[in-house]
Backbone as CSV, one residue per row, in Angstrom:
resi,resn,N_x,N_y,N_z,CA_x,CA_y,CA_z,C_x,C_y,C_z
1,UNK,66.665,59.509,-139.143,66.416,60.638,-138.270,67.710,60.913,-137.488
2,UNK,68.157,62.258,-137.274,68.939,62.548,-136.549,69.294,61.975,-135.176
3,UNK,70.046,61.668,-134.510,70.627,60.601,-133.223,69.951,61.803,-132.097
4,UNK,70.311,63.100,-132.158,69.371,64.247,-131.005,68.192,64.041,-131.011
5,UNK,67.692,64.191,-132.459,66.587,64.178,-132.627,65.469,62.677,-131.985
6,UNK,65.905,61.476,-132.499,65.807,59.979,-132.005,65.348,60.358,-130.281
7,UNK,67.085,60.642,-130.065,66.913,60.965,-128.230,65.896,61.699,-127.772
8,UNK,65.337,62.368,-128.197,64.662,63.238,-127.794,63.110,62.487,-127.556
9,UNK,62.867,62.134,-128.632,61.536,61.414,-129.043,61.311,60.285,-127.844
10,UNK,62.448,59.809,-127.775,62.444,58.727,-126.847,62.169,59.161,-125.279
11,UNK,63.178,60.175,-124.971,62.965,61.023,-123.784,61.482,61.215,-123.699
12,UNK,60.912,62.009,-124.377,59.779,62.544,-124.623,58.472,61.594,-124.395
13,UNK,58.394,60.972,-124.631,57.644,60.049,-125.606,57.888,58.530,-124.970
14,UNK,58.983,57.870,-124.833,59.270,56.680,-124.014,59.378,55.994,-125.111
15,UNK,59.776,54.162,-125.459,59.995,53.742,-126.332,58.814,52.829,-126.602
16,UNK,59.102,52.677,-128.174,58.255,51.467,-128.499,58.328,50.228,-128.829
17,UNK,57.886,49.331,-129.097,57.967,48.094,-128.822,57.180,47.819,-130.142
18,UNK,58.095,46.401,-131.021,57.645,45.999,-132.006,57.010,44.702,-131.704
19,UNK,55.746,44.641,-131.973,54.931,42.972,-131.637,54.721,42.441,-132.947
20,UNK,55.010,40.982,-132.965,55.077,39.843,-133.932,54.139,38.792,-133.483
21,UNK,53.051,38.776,-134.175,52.303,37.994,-133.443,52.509,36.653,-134.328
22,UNK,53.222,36.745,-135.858,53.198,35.714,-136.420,54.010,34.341,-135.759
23,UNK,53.789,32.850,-136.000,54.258,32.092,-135.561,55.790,32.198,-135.700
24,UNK,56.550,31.693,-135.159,58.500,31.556,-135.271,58.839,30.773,-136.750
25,UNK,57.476,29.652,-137.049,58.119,29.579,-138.654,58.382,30.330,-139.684
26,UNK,57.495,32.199,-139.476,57.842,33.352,-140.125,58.972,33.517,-140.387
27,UNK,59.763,33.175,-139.339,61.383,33.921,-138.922,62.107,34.017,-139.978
28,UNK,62.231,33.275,-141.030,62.971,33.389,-142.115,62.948,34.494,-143.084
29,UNK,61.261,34.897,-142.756,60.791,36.137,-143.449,60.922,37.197,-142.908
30,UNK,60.843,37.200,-141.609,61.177,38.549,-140.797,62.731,38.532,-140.732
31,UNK,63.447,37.863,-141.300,64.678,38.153,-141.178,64.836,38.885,-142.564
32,UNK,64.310,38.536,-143.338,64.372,38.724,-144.789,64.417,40.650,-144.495
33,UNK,63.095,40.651,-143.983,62.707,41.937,-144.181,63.899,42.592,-143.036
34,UNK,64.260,42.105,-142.316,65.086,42.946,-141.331,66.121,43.322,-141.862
35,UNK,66.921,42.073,-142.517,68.005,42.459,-143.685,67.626,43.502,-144.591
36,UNK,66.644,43.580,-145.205,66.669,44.876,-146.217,66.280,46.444,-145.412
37,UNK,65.376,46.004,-144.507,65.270,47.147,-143.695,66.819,48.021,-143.136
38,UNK,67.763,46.756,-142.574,68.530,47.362,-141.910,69.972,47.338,-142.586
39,UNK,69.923,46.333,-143.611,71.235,46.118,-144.294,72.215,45.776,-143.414
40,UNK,71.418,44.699,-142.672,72.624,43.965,-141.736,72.912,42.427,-142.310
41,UNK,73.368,41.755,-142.189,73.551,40.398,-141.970,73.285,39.175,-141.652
42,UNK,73.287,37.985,-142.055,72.309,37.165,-141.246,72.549,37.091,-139.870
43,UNK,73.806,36.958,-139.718,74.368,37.192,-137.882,73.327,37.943,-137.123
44,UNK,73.379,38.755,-137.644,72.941,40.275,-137.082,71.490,40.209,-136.772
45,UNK,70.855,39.512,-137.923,69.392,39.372,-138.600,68.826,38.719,-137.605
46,UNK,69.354,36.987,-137.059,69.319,36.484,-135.839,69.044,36.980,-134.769
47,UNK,70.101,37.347,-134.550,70.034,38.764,-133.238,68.676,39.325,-132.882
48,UNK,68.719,40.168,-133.735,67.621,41.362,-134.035,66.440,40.233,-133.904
49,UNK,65.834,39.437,-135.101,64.890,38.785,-134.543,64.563,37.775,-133.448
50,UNK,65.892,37.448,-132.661,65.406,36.662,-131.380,65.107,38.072,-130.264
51,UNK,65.729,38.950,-130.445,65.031,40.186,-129.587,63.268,40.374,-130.080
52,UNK,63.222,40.921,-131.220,61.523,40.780,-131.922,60.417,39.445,-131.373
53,UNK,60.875,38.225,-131.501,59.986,37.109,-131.079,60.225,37.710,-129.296
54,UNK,60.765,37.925,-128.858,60.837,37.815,-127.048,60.394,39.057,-126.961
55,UNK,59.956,40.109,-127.709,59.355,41.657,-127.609,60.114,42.510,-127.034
56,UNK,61.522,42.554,-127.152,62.247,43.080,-126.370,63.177,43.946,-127.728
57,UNK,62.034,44.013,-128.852,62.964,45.103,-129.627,62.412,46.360,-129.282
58,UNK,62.389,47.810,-129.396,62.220,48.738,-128.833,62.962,49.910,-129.803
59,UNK,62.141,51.145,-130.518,62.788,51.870,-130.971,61.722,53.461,-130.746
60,UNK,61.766,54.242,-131.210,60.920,55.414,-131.308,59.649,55.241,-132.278
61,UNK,58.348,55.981,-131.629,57.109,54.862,-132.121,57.306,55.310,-133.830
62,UNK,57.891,56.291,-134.550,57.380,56.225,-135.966,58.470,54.875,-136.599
63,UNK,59.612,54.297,-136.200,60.702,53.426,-136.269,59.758,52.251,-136.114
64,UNK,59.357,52.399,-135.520,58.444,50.585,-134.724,57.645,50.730,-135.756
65,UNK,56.632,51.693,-135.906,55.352,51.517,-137.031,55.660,51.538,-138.624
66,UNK,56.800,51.989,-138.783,57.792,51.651,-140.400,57.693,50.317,-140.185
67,UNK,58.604,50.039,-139.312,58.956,48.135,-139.468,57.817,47.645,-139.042
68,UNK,56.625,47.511,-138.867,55.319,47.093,-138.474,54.741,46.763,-139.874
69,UNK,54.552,48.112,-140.409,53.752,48.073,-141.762,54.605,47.881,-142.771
70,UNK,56.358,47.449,-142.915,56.794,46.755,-143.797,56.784,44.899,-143.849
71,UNK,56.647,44.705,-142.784,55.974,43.151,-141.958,55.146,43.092,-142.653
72,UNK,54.105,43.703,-142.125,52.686,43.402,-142.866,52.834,43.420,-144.319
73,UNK,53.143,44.066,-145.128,53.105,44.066,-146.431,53.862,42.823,-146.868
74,UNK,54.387,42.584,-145.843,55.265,40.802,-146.402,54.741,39.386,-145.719
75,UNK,53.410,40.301,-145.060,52.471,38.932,-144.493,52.869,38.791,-143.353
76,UNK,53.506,39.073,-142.827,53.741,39.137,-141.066,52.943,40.245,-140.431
77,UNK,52.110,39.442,-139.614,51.168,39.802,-138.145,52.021,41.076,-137.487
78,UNK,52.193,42.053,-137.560,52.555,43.347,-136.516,52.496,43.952,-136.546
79,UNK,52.850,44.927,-135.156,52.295,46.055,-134.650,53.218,46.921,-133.993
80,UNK,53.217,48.325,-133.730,54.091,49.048,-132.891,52.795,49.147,-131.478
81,UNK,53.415,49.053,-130.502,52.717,49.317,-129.253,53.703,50.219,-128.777
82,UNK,53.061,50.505,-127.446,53.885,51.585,-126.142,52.951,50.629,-124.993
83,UNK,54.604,50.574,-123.841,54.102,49.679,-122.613,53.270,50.551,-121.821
């Protein structure tokens, strides 16, 4: 999605929040999927999922509910919420 467009949604709308309810032994798998989702790195992958386990990842709600229901399809517990 366009970076205006993103902003906007967010403005609009406020952000969302990705919940992992699966245990931290997942992590290997939610990294898995984060890597293909995002085509980052394991560095990176780390990152990204120690933000996800502490709920402090946050994107625009159709972004959160993509990576929600690509989780799930790989057996990980989640959800997009709004605080």
């Amino acid at each position: 999605m366009p970076a205006e467009r993103r902003d906007q949604m967010l403005f609009e709308h406020g952000p969302a929040r990705l919940r992992v309810s699966s245990p931290p032994a997942k992590g290997v798998a939610i990294m898995r999927v984060l890597r293909a989702e995002f085509g980052i790195d394991l560095i990176n992958a780390q990152a990204v999922l120690r933000r996800v386990l502490d709920g402090d990842y946050s994107g625009t709600l159709p972004e959160m509910e993509h990576l929600a229901r690509t989780l799930r399809k790989s057996g990980i517990a989640a959800a997009a919420t709004r605080p």
